[in-house]
N, CA, C and O atoms as CSV, one atom per row, in Angstrom:
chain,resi,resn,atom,element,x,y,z
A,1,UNK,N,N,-11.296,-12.596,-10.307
A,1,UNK,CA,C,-10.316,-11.728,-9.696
A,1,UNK,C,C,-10.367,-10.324,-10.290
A,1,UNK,O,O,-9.849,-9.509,-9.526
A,2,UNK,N,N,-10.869,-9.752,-11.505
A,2,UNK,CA,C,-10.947,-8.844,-12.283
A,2,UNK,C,C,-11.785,-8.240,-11.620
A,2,UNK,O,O,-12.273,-8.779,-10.627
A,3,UNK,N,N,-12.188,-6.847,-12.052
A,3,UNK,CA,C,-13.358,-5.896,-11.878
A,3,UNK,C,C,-14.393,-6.275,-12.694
A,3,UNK,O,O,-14.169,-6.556,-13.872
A,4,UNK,N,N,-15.785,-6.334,-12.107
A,4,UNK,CA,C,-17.066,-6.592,-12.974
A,4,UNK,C,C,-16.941,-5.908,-14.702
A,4,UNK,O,O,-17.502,-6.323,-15.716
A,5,UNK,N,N,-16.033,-4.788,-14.544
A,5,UNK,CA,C,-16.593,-3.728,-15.608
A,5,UNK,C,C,-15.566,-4.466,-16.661
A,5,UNK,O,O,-15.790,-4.112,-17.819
A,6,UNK,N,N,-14.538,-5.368,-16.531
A,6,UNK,CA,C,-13.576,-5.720,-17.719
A,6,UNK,C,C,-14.094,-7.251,-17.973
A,6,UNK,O,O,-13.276,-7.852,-18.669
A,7,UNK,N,N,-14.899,-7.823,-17.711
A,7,UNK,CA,C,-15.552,-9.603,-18.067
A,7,UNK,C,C,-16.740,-9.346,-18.489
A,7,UNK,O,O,-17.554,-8.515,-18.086
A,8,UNK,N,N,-16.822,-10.383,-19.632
A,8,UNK,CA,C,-17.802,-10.914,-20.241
A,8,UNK,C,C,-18.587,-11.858,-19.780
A,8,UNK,O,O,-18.774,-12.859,-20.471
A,9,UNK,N,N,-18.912,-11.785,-19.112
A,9,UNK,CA,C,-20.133,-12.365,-18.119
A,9,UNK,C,C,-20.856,-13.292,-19.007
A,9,UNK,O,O,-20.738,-14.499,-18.796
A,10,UNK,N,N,-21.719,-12.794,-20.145
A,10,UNK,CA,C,-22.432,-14.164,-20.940
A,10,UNK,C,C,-21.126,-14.907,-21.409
A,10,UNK,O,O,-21.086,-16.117,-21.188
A,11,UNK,N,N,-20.221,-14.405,-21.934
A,11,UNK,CA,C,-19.067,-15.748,-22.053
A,11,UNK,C,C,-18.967,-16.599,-21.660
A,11,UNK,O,O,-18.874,-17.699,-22.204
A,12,UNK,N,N,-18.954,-16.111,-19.795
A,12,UNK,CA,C,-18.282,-17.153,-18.489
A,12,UNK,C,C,-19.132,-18.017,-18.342
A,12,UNK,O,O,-18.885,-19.219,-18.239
A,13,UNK,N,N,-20.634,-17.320,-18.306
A,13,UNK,CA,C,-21.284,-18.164,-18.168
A,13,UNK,C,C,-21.628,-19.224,-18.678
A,13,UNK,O,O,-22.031,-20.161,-17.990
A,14,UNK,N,N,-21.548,-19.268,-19.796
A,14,UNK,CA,C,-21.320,-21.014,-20.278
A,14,UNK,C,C,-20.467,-21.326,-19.708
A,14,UNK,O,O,-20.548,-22.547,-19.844
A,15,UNK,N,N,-19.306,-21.083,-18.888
A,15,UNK,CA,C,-18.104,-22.407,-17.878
A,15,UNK,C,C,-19.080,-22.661,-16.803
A,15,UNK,O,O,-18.838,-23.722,-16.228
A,16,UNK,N,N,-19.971,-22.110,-16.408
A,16,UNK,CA,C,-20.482,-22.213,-15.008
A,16,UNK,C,C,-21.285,-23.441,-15.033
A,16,UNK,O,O,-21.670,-23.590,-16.193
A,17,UNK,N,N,-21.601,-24.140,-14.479
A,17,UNK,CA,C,-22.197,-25.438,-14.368
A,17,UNK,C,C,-23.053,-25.025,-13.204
A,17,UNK,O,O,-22.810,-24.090,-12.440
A,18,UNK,N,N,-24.477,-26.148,-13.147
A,18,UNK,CA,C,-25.231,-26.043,-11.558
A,18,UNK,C,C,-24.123,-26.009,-10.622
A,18,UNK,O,O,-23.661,-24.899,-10.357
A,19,UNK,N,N,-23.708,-26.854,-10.175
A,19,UNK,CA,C,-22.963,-27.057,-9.705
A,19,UNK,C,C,-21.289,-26.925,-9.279
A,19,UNK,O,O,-20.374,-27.560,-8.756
A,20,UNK,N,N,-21.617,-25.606,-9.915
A,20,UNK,CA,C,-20.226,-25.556,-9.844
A,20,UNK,C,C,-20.372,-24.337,-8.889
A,20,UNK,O,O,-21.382,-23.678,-9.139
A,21,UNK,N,N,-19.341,-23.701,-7.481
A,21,UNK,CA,C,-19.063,-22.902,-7.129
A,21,UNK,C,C,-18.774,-21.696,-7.881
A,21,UNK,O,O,-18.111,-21.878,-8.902
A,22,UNK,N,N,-19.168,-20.339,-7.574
A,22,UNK,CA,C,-18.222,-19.154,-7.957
A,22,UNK,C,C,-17.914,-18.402,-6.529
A,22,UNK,O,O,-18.696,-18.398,-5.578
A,23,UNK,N,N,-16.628,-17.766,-6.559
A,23,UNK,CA,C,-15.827,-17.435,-5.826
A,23,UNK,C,C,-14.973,-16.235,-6.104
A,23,UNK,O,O,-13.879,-16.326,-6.661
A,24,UNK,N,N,-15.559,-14.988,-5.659
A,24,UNK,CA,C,-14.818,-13.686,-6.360
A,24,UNK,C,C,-14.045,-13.107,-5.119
A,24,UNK,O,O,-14.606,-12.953,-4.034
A,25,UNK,N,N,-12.743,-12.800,-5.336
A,25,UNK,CA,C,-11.619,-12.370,-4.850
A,25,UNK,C,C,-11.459,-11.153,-5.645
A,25,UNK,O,O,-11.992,-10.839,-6.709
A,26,UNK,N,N,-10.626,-10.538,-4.921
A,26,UNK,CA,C,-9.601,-9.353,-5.526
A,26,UNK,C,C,-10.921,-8.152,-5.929
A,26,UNK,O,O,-12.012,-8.239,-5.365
A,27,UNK,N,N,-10.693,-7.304,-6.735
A,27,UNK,CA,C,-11.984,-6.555,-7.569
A,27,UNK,C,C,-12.888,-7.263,-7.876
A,27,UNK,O,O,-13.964,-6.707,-7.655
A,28,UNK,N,N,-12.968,-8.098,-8.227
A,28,UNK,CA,C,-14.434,-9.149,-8.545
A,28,UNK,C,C,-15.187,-9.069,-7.416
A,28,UNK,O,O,-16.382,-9.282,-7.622
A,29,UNK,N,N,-14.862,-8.814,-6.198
A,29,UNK,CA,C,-15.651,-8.744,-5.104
A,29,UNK,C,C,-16.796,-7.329,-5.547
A,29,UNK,O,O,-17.965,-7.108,-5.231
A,30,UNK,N,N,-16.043,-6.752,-6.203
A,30,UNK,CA,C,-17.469,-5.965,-6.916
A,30,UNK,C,C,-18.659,-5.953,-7.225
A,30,UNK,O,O,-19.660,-5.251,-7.082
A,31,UNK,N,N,-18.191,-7.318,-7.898
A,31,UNK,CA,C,-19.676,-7.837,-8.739
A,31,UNK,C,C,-20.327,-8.306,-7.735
A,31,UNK,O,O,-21.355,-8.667,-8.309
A,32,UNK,N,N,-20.507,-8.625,-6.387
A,32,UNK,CA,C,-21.770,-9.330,-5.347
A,32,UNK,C,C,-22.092,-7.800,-4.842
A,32,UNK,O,O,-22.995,-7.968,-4.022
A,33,UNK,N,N,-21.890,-6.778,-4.895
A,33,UNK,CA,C,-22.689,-5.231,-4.584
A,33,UNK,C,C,-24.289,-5.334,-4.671
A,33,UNK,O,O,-24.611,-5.126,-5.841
A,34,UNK,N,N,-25.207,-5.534,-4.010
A,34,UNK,CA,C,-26.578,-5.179,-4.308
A,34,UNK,C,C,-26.576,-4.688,-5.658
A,34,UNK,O,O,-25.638,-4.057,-6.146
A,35,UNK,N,N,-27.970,-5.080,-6.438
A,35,UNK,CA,C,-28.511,-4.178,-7.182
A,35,UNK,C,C,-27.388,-4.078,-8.690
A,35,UNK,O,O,-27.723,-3.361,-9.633
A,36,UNK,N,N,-26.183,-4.822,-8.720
A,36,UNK,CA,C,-24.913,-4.123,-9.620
A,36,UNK,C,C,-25.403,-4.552,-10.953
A,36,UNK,O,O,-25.868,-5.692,-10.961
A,37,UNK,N,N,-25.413,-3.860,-12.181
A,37,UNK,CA,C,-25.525,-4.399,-12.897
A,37,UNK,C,C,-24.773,-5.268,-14.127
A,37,UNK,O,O,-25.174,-5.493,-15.269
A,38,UNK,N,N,-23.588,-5.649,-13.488
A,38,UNK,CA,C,-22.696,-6.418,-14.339
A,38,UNK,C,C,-23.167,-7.778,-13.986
A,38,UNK,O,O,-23.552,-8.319,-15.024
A,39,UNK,N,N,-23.280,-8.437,-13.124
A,39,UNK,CA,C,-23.907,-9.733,-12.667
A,39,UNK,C,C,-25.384,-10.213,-12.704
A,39,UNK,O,O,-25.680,-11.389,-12.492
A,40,UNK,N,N,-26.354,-9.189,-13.002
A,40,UNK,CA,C,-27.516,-8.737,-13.072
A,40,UNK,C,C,-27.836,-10.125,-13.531
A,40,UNK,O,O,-28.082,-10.911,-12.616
A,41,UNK,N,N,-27.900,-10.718,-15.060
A,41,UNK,CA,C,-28.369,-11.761,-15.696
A,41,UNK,C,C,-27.634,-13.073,-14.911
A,41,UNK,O,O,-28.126,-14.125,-14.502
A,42,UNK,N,N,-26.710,-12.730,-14.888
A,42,UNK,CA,C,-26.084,-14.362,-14.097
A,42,UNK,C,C,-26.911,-14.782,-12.947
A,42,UNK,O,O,-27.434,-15.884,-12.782
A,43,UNK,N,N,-26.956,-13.733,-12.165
A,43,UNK,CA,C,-27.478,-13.604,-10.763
A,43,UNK,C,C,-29.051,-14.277,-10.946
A,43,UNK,O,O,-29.552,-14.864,-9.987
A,44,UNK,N,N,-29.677,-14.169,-12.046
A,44,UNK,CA,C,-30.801,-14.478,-12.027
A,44,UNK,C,C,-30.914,-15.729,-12.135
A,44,UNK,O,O,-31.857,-16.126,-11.451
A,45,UNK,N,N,-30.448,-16.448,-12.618
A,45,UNK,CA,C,-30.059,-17.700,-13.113
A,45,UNK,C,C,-28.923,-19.030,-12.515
A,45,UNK,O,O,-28.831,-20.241,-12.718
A,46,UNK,N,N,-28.117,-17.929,-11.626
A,46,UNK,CA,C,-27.924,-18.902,-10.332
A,46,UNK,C,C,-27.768,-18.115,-8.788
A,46,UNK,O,O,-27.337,-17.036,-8.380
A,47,UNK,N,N,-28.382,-19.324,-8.218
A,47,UNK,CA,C,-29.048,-18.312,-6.685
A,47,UNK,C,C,-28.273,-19.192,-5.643
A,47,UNK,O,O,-28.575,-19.037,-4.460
A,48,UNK,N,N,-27.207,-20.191,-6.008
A,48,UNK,CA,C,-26.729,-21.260,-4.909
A,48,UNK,C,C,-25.053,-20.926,-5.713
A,48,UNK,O,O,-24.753,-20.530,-6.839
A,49,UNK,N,N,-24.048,-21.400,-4.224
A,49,UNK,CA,C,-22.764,-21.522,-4.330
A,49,UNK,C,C,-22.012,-20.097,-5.114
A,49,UNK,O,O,-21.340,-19.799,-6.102
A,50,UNK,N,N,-22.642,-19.508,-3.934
A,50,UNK,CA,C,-22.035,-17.590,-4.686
A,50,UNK,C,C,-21.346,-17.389,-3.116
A,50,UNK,O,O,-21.870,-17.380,-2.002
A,51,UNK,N,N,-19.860,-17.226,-3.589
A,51,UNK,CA,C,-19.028,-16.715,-2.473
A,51,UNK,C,C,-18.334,-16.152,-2.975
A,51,UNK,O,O,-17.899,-16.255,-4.122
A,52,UNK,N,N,-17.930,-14.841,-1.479
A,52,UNK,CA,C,-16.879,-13.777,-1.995
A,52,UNK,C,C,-15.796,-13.670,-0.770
A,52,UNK,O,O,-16.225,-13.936,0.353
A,53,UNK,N,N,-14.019,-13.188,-0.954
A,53,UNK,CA,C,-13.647,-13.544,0.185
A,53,UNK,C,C,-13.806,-12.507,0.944
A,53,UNK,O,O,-13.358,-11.452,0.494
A,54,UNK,N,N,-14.524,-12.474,2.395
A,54,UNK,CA,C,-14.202,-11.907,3.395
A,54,UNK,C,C,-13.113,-11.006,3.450
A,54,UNK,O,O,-13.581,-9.884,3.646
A,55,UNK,N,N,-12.135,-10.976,3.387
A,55,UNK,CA,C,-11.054,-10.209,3.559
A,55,UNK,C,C,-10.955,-8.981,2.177
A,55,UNK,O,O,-10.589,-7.818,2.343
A,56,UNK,N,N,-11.246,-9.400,1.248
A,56,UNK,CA,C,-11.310,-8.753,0.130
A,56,UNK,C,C,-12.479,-7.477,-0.307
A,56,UNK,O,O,-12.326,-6.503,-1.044
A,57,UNK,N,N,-13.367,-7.819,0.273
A,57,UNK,CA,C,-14.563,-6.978,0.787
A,57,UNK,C,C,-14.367,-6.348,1.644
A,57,UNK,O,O,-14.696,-5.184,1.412
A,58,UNK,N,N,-13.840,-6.549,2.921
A,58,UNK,CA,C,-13.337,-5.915,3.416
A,58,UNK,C,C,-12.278,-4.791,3.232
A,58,UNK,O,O,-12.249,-3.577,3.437
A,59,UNK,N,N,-11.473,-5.675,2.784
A,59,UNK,CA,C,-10.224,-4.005,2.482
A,59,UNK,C,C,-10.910,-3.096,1.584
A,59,UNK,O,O,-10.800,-1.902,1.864
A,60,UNK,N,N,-11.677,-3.445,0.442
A,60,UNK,CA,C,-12.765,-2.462,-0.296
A,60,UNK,C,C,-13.562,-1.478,0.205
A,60,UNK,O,O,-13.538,-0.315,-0.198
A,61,UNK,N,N,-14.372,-1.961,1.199
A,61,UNK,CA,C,-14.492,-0.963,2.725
A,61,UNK,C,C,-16.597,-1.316,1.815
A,61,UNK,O,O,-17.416,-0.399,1.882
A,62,UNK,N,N,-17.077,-3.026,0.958
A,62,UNK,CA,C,-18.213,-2.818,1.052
A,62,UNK,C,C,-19.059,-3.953,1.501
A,62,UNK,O,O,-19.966,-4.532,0.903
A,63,UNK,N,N,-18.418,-4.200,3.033
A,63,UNK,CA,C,-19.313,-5.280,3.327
A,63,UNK,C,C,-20.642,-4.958,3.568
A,63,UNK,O,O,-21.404,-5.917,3.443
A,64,UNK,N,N,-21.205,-3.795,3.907
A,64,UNK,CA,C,-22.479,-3.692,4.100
A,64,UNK,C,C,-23.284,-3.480,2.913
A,64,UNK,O,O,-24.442,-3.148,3.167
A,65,UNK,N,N,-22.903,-3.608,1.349
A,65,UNK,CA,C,-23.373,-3.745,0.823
A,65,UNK,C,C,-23.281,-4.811,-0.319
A,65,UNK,O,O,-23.453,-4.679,-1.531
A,66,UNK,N,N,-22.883,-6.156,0.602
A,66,UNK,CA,C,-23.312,-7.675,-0.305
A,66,UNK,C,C,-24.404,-7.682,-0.283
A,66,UNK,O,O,-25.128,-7.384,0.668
A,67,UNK,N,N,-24.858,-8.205,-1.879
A,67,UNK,CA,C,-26.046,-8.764,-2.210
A,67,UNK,C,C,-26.093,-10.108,-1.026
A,67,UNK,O,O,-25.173,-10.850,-0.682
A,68,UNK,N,N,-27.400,-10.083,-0.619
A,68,UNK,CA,C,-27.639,-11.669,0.323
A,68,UNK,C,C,-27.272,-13.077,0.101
A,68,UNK,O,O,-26.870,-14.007,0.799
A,69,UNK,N,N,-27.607,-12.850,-1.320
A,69,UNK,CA,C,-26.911,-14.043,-2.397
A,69,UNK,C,C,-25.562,-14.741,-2.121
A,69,UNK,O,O,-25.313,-15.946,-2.112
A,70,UNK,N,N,-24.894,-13.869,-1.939
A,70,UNK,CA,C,-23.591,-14.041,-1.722
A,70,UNK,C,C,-23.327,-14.073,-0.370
A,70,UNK,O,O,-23.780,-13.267,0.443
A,71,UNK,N,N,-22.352,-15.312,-0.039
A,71,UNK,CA,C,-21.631,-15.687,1.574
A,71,UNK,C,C,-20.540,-15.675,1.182
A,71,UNK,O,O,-20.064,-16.184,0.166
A,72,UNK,N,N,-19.892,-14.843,2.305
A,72,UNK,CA,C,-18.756,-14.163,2.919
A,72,UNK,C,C,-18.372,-15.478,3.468
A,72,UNK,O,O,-18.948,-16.291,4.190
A,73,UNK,N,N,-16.816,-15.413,2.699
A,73,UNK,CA,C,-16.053,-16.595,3.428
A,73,UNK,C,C,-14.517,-16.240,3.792
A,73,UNK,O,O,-13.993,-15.182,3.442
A,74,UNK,N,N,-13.943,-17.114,4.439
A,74,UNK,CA,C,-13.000,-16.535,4.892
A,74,UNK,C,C,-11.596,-17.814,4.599
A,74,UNK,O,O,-11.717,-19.025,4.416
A,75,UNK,N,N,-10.218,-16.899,4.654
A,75,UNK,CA,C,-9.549,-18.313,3.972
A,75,UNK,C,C,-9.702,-19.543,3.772
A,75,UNK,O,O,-9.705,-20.466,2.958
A,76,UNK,N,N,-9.867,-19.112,5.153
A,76,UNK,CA,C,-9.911,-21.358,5.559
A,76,UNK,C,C,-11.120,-21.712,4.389
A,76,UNK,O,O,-10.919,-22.436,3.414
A,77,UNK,N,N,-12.357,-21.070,4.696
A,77,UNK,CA,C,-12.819,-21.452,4.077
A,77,UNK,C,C,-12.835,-21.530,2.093
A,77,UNK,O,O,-13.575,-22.137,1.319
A,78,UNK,N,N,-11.926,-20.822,1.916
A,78,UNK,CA,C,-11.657,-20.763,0.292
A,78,UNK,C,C,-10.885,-22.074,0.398
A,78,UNK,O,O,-11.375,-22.971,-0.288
A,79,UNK,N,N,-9.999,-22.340,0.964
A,79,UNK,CA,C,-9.123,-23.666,0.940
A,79,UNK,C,C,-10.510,-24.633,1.158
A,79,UNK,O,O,-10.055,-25.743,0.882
A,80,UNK,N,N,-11.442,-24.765,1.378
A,80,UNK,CA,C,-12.614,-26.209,1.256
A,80,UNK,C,C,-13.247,-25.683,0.046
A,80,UNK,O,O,-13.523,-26.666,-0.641
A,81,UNK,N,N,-13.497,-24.945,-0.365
A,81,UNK,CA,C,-13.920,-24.714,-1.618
A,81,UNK,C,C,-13.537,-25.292,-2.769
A,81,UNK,O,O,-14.187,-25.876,-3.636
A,82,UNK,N,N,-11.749,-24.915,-2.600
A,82,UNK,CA,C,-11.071,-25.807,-3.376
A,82,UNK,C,C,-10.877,-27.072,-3.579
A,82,UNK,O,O,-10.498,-27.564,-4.642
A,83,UNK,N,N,-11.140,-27.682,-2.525
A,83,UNK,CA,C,-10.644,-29.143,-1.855
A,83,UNK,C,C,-12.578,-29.437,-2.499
A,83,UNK,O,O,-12.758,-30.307,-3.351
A,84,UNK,N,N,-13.342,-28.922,-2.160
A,84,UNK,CA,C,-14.773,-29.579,-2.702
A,84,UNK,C,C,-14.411,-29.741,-4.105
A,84,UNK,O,O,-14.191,-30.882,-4.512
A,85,UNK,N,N,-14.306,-28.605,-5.005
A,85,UNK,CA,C,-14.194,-28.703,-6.321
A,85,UNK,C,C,-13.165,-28.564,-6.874
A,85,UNK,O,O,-12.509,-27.524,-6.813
A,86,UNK,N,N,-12.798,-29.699,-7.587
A,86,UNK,CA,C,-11.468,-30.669,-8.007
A,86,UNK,C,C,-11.287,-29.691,-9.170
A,86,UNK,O,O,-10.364,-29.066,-8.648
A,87,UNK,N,N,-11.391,-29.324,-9.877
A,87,UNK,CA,C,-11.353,-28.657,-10.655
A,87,UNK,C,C,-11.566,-27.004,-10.676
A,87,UNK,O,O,-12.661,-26.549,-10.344
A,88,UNK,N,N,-10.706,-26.307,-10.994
A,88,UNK,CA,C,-10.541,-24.470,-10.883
A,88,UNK,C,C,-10.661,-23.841,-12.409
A,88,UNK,O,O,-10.441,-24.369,-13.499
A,89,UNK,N,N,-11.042,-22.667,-12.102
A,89,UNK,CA,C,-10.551,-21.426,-13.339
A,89,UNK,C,C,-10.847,-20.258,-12.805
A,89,UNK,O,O,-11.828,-19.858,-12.178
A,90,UNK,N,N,-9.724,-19.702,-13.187
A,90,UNK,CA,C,-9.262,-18.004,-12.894
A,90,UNK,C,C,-9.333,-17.234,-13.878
A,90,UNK,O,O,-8.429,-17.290,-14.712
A,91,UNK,N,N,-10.379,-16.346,-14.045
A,91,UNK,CA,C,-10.568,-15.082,-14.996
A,91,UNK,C,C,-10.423,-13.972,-14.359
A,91,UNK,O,O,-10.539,-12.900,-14.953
């Protein structure tokens, strides 16, 4: 939910599992920007289950510049996200 520029990214990344979804809302929608370099190393290292919400990118005014990586989802779909993975965390 934060802006790329205030997280510790190698931190998080030890919570991240294969398998585990990430899902950036609010300013975090930052970090899926082409090219950004706050996500730079993560990004390399996972290439599956990268979503950002639709609406949030939007009001930012940068949908034309998501990395490909990342799918645009939209409420409904954040509510199956949740419902897939039983387990959450909010940074």
């Amino acid at each position: 939910m934060s802006s790329p520029a205030t997280i510790d990214m190698t931190y998080l990344e030890t919570f991240i599992g294969e398998r585990d979804d990430v899902l950036l809302l609010q300013d975090a929608v930052y970090g899926a920007i082409k090219n950004n370099h706050y996500f730079f190393s993560f990004l390399e290292k996972k290439r599956t289950g990268l979503y950002l919400l639709k609406e949030d990118a939007q009001a930012r005014g940068i949908t034309t510049l998501i990395d490909e990586m990342f799918e645009m989802v939209s409420y409904d779909q954040f509510v199956e996200l949740t419902v897939k993975q039983s387990k959450q965390i909010t940074w």
